[in-house]
PDB file with one MODEL, atoms N, CA, C and O in Angstrom:
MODEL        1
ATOM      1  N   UNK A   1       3.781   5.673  -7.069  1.00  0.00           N
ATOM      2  CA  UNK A   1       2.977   5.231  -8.168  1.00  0.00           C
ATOM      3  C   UNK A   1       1.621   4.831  -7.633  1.00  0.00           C
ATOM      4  O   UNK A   1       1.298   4.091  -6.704  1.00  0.00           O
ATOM      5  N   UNK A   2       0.783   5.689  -8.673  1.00  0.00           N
ATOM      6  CA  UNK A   2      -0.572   4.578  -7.815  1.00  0.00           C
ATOM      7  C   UNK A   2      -1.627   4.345  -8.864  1.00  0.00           C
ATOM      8  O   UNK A   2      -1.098   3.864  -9.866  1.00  0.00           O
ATOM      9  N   UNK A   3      -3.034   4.525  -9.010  1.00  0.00           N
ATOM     10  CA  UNK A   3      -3.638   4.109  -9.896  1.00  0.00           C
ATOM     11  C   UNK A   3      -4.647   5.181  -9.757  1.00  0.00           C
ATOM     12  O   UNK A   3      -5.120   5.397  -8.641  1.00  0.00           O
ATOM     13  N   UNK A   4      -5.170   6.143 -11.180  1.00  0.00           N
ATOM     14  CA  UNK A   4      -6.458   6.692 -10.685  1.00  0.00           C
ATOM     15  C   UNK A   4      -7.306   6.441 -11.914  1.00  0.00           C
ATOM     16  O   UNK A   4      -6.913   6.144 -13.042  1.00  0.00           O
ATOM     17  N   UNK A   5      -8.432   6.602 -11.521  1.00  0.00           N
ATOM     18  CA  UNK A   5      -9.604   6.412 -12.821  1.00  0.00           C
ATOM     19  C   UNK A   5      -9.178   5.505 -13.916  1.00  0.00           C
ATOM     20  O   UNK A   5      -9.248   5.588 -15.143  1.00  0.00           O
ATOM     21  N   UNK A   6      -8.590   4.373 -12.872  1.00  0.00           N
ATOM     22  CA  UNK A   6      -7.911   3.225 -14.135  1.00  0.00           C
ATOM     23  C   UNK A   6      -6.790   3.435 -15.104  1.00  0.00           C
ATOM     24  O   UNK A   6      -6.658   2.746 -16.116  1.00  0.00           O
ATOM     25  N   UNK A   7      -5.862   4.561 -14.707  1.00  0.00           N
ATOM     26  CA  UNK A   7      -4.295   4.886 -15.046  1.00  0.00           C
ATOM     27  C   UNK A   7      -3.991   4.959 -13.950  1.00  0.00           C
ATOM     28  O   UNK A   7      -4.548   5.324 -12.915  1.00  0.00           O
ATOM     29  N   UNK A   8      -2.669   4.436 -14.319  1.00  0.00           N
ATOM     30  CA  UNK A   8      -1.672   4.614 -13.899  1.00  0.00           C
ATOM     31  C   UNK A   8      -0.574   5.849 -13.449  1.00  0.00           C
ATOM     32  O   UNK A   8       0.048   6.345 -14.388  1.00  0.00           O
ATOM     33  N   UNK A   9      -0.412   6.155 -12.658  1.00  0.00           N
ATOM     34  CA  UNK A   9       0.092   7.636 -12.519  1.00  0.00           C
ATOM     35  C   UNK A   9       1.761   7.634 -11.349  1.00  0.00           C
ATOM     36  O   UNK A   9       2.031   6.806 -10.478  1.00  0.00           O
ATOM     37  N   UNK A  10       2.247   8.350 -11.599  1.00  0.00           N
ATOM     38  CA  UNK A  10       3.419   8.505 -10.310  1.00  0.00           C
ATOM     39  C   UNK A  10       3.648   9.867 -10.625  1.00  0.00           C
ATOM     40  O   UNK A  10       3.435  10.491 -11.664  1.00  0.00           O
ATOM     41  N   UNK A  11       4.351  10.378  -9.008  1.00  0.00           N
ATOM     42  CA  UNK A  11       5.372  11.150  -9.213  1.00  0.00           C
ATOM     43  C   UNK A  11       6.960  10.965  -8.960  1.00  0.00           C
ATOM     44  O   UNK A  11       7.586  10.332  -8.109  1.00  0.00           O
ATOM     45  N   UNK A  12       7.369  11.810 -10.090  1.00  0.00           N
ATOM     46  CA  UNK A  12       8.827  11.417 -10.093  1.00  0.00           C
ATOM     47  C   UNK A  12       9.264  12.908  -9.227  1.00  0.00           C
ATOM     48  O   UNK A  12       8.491  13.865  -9.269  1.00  0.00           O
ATOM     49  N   UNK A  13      10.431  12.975  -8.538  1.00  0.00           N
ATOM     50  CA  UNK A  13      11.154  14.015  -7.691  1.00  0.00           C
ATOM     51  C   UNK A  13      12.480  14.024  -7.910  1.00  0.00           C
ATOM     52  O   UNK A  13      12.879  12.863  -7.823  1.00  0.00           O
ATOM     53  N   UNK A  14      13.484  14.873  -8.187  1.00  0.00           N
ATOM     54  CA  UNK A  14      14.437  14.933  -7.710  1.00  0.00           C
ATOM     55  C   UNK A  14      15.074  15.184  -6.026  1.00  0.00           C
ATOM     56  O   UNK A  14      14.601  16.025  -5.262  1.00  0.00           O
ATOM     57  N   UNK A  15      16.013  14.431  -5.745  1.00  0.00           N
ATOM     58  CA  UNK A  15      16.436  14.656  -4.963  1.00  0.00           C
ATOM     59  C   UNK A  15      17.906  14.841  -4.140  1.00  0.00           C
ATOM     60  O   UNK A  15      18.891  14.792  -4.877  1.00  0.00           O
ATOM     61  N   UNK A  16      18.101  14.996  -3.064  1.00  0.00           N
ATOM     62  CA  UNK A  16      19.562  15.541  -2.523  1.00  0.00           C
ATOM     63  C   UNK A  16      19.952  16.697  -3.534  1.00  0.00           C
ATOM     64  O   UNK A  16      19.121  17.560  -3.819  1.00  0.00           O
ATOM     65  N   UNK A  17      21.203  16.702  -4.061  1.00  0.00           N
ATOM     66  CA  UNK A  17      21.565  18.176  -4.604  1.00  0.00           C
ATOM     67  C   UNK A  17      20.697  18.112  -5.936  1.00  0.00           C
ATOM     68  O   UNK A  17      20.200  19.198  -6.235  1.00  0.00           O
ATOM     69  N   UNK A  18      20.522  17.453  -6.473  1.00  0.00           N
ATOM     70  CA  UNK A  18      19.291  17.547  -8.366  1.00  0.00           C
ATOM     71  C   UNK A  18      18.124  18.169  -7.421  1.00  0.00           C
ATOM     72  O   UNK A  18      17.545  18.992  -8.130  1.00  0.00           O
ATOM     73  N   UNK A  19      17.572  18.142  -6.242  1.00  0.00           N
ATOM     74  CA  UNK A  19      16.424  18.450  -5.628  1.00  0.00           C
ATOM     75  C   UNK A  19      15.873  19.937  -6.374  1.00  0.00           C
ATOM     76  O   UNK A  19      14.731  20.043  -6.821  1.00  0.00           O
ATOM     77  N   UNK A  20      16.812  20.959  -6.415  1.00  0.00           N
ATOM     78  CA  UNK A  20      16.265  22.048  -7.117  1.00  0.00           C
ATOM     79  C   UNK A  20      16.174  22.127  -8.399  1.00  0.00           C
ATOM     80  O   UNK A  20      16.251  23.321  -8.689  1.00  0.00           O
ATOM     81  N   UNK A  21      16.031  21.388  -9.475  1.00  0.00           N
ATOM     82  CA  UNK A  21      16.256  21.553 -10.559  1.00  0.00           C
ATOM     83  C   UNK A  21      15.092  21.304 -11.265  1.00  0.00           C
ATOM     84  O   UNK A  21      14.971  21.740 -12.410  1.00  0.00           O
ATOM     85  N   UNK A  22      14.110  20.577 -10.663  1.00  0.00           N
ATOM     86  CA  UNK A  22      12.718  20.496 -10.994  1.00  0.00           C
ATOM     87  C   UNK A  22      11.991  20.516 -10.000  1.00  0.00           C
ATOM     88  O   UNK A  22      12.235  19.939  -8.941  1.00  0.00           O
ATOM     89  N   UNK A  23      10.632  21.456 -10.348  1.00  0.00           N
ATOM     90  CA  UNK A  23       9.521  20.951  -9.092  1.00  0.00           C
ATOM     91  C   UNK A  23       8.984  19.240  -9.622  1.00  0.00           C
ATOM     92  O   UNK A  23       9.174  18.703 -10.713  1.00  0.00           O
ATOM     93  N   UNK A  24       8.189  18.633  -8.253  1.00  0.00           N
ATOM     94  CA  UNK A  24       8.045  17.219  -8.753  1.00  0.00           C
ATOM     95  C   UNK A  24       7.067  17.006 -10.249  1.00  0.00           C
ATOM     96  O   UNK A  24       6.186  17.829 -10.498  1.00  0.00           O
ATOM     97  N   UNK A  25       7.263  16.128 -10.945  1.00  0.00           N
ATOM     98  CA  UNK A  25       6.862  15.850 -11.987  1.00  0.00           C
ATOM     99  C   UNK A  25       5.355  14.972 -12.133  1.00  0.00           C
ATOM    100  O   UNK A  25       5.588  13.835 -11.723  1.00  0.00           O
ATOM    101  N   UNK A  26       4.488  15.042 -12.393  1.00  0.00           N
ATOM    102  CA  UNK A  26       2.930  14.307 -12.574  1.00  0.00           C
ATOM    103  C   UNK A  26       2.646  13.534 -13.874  1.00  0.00           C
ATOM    104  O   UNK A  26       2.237  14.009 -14.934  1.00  0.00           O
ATOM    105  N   UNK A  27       2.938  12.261 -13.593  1.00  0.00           N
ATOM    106  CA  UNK A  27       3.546  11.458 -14.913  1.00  0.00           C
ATOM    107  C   UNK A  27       2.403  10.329 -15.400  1.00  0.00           C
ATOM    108  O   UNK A  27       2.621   9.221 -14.908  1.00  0.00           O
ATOM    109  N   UNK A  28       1.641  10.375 -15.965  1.00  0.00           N
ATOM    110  CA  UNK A  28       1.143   9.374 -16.485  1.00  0.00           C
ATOM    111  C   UNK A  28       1.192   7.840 -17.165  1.00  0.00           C
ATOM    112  O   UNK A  28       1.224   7.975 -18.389  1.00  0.00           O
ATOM    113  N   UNK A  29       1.206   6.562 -16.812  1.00  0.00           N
ATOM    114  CA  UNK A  29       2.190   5.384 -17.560  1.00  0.00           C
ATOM    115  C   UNK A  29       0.717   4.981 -18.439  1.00  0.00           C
ATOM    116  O   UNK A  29      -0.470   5.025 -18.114  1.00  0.00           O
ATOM    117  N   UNK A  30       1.283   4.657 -19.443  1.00  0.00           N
ATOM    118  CA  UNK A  30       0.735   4.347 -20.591  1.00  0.00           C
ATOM    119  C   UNK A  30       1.159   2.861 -20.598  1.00  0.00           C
ATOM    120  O   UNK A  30       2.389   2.805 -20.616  1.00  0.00           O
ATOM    121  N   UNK A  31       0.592   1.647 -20.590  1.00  0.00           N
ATOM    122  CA  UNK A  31       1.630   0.094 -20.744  1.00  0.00           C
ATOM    123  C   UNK A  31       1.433   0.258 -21.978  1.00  0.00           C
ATOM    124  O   UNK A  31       0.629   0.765 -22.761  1.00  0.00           O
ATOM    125  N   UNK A  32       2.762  -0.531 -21.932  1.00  0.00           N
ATOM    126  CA  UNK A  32       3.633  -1.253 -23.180  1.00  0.00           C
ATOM    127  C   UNK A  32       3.487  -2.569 -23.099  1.00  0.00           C
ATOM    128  O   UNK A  32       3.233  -3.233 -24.104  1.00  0.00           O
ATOM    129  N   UNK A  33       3.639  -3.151 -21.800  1.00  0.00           N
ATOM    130  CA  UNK A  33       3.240  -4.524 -21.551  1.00  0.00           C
ATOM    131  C   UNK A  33       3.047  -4.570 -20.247  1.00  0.00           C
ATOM    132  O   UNK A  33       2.849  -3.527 -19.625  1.00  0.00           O
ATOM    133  N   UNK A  34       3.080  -5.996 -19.523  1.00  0.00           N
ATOM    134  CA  UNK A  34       2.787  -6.049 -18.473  1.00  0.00           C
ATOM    135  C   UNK A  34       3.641  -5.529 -17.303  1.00  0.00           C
ATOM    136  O   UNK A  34       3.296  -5.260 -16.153  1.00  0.00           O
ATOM    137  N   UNK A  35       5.115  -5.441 -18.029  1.00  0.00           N
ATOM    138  CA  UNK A  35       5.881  -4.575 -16.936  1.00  0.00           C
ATOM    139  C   UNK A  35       6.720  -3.598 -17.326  1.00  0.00           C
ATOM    140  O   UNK A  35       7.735  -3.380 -16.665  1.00  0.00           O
ATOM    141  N   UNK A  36       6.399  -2.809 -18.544  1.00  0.00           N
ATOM    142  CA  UNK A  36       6.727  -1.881 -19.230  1.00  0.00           C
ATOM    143  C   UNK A  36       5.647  -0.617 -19.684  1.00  0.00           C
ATOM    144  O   UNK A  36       4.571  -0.624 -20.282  1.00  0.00           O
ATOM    145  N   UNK A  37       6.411   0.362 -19.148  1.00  0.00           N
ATOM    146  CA  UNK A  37       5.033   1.410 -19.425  1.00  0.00           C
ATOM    147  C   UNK A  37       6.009   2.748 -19.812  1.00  0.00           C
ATOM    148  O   UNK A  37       7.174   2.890 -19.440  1.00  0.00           O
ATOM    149  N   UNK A  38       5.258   3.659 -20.626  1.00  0.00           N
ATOM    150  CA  UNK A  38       5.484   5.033 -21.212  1.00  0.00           C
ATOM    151  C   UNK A  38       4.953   5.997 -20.258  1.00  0.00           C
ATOM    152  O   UNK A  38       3.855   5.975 -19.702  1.00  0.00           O
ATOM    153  N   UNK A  39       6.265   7.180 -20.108  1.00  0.00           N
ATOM    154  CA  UNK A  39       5.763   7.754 -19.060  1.00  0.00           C
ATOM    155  C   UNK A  39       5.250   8.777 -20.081  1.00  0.00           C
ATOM    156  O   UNK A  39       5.671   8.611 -21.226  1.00  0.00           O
ATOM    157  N   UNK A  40       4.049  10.255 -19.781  1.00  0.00           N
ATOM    158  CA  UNK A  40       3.490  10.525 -20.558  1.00  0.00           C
ATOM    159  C   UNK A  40       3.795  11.915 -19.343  1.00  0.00           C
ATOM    160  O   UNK A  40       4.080  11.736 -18.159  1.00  0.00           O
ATOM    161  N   UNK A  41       3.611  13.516 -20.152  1.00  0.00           N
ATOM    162  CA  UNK A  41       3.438  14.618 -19.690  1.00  0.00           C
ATOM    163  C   UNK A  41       4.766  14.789 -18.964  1.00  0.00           C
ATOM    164  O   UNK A  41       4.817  14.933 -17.743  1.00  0.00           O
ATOM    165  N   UNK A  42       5.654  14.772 -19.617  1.00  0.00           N
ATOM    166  CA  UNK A  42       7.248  14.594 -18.793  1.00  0.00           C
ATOM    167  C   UNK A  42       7.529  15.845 -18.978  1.00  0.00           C
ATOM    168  O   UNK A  42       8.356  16.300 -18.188  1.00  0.00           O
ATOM    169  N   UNK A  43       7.006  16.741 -19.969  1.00  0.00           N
ATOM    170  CA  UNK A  43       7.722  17.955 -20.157  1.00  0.00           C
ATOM    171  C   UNK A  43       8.784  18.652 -20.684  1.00  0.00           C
ATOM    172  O   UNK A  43       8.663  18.552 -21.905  1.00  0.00           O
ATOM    173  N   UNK A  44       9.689  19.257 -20.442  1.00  0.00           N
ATOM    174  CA  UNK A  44      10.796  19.782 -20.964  1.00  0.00           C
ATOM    175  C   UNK A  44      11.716  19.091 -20.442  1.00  0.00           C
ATOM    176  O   UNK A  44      12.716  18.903 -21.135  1.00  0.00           O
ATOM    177  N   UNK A  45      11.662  18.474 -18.999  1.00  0.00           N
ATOM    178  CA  UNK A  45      12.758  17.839 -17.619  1.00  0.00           C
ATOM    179  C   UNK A  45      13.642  16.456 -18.774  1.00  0.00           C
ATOM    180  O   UNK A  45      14.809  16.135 -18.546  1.00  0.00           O
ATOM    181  N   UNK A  46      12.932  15.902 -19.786  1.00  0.00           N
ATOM    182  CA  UNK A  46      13.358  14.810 -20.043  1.00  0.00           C
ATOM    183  C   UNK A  46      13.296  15.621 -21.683  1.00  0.00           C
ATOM    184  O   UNK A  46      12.518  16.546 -21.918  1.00  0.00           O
ATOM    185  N   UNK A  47      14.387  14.991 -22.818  1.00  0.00           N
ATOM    186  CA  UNK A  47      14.395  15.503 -23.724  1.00  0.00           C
ATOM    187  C   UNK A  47      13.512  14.764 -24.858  1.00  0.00           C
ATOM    188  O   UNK A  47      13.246  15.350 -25.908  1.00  0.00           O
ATOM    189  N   UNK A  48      13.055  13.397 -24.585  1.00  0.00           N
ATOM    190  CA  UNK A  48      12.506  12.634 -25.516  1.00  0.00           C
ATOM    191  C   UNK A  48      10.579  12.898 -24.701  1.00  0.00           C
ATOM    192  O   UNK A  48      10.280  13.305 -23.579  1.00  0.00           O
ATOM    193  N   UNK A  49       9.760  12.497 -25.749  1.00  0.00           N
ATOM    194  CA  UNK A  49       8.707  12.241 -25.597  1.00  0.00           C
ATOM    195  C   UNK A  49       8.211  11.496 -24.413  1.00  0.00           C
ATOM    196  O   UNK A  49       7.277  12.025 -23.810  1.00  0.00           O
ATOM    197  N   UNK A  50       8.569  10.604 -24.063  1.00  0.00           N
ATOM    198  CA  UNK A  50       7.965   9.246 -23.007  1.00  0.00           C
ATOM    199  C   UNK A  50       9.140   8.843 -22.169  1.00  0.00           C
ATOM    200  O   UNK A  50      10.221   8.477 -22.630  1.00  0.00           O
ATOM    201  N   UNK A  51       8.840   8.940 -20.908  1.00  0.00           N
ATOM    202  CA  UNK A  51       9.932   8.196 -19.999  1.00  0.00           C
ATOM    203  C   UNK A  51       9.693   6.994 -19.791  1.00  0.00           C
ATOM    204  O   UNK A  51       8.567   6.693 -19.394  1.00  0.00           O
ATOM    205  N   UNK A  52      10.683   5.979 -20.001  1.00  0.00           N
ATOM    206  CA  UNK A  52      10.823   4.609 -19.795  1.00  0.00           C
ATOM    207  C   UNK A  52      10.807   4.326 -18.145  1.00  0.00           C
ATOM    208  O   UNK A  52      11.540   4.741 -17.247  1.00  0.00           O
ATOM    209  N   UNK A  53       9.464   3.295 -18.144  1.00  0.00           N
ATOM    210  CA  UNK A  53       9.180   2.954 -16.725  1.00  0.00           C
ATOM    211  C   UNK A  53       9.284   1.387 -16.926  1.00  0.00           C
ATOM    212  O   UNK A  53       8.728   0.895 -17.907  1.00  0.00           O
ATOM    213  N   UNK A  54       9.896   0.676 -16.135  1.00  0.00           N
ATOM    214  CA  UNK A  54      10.125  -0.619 -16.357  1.00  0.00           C
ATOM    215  C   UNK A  54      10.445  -1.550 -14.966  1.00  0.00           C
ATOM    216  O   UNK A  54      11.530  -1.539 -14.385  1.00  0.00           O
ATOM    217  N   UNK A  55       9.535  -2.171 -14.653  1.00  0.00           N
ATOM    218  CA  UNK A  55       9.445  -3.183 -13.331  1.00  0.00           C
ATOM    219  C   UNK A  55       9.982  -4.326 -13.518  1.00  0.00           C
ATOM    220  O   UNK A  55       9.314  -5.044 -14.264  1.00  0.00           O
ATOM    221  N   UNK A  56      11.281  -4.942 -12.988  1.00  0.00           N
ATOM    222  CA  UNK A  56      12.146  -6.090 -13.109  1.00  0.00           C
ATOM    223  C   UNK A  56      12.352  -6.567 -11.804  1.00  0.00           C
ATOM    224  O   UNK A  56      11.718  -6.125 -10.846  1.00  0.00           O
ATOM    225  N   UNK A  57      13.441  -7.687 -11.689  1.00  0.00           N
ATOM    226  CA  UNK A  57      13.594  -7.882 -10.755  1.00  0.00           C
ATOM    227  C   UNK A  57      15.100  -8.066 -10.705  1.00  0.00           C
ATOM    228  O   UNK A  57      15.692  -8.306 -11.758  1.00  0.00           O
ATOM    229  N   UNK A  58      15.823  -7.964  -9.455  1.00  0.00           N
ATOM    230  CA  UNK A  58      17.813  -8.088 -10.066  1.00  0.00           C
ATOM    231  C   UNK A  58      18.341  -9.097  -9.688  1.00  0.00           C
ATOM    232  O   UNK A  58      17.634  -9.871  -9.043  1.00  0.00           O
ATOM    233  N   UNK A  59      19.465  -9.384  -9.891  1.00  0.00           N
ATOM    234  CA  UNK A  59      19.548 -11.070  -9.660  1.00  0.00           C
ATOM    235  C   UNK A  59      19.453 -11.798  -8.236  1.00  0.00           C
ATOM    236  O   UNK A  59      19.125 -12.969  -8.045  1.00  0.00           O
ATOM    237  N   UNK A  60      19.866 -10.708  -7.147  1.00  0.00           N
ATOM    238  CA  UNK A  60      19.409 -11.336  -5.744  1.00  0.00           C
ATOM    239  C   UNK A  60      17.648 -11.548  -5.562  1.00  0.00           C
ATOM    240  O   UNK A  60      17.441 -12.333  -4.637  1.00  0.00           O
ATOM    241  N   UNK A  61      16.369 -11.056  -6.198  1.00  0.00           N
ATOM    242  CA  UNK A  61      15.574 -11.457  -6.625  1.00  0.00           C
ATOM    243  C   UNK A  61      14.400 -10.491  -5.797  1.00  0.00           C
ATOM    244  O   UNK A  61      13.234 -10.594  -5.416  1.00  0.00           O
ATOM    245  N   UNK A  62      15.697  -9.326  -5.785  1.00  0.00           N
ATOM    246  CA  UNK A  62      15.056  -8.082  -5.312  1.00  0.00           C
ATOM    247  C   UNK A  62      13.910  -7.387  -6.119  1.00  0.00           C
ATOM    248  O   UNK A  62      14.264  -7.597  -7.279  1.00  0.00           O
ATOM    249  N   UNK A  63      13.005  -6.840  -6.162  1.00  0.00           N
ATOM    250  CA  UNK A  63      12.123  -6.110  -7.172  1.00  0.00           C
ATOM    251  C   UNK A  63      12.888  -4.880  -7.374  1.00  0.00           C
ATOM    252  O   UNK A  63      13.801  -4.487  -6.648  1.00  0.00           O
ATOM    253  N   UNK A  64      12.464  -4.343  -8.360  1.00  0.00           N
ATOM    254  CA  UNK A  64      13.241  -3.084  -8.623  1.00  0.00           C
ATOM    255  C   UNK A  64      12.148  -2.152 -10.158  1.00  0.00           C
ATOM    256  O   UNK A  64      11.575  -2.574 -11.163  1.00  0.00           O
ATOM    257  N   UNK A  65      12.316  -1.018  -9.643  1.00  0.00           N
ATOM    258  CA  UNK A  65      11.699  -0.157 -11.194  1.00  0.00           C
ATOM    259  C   UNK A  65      12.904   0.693 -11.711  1.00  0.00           C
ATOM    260  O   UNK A  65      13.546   1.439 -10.971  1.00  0.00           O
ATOM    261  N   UNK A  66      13.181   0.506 -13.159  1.00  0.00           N
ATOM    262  CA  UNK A  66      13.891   1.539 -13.424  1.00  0.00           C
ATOM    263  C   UNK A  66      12.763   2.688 -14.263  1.00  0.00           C
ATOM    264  O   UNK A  66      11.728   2.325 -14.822  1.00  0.00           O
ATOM    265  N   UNK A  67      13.332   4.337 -14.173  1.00  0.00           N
ATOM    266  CA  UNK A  67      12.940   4.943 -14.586  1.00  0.00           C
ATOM    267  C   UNK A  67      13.766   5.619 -14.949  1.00  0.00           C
ATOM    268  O   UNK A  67      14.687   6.018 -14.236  1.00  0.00           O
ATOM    269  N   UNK A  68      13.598   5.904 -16.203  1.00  0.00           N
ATOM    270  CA  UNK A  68      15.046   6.784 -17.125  1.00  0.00           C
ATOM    271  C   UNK A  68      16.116   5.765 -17.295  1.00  0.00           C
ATOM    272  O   UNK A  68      15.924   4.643 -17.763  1.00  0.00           O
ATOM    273  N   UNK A  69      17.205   6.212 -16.901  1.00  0.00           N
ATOM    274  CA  UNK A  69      18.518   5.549 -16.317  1.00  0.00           C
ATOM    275  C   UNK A  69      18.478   5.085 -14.754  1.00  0.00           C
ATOM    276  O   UNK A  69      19.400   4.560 -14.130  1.00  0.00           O
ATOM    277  N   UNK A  70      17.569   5.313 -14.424  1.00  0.00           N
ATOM    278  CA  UNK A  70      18.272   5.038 -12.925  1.00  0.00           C
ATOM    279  C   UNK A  70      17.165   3.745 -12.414  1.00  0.00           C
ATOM    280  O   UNK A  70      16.038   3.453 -12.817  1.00  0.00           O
ATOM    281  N   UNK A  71      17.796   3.313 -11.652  1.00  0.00           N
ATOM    282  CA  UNK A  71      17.445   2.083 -11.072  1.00  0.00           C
ATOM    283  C   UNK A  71      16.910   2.553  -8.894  1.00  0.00           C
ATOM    284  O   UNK A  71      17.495   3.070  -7.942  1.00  0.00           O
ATOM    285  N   UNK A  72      15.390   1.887  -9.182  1.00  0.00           N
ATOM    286  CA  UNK A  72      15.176   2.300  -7.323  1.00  0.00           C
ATOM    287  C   UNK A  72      14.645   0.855  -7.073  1.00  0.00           C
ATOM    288  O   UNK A  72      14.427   0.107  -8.027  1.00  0.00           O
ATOM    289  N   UNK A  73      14.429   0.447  -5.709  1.00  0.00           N
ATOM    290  CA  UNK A  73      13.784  -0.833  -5.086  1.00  0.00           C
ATOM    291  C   UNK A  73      12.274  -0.459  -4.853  1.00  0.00           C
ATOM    292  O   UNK A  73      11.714   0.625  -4.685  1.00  0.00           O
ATOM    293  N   UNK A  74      11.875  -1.608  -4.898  1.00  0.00           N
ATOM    294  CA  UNK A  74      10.484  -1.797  -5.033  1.00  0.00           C
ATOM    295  C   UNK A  74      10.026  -1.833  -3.196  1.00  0.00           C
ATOM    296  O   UNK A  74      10.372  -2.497  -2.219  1.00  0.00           O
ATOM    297  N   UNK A  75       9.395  -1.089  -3.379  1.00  0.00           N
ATOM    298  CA  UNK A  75       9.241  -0.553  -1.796  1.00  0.00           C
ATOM    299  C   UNK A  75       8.007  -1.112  -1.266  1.00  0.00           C
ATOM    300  O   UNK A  75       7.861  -1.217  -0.048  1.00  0.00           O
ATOM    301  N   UNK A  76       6.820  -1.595  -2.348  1.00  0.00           N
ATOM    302  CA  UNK A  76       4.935  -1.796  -2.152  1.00  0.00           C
ATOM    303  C   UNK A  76       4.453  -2.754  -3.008  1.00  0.00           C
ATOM    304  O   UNK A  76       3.252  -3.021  -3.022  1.00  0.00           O
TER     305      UNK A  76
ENDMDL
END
């Protein structure tokens, strides 16, 4: 995830065996709030309009983003 011309941007990848099923994805976040954002230009890969990007933290008081369904650690 990083920031350009004042958006917000990531790429999303599949990986291990999902690895072939998409090339990586160029996703735009739109906020919703301060730790909720719309992912934007998702394509066909996702069936709804906007992918849910959402920065929390879990109860050991780890950081964490979920995107879609899935849950990764906050690495930066």
């Amino acid at each position: 995830m990083t920031e350009r011309d004042g958006a917000g941007r990531m790429v999303y990848e599949f990986v291990d065996g999902m690895r072939d099923f998409s090339e990586p994805l160029e996703i735009e976040l739109v906020p919703v709030t301060e730790r909720v954002f719309a992912g934007t230009g998702v394509g066909a890969a996702f069936s709804e309009g906007y992918l849910p990007v959402i920065f929390s933290t879990l109860p050991d008081g780890a950081g964490c983003v979920y995107i879609g369904m899935r849950c990764g650690p906050k690495v930066a």
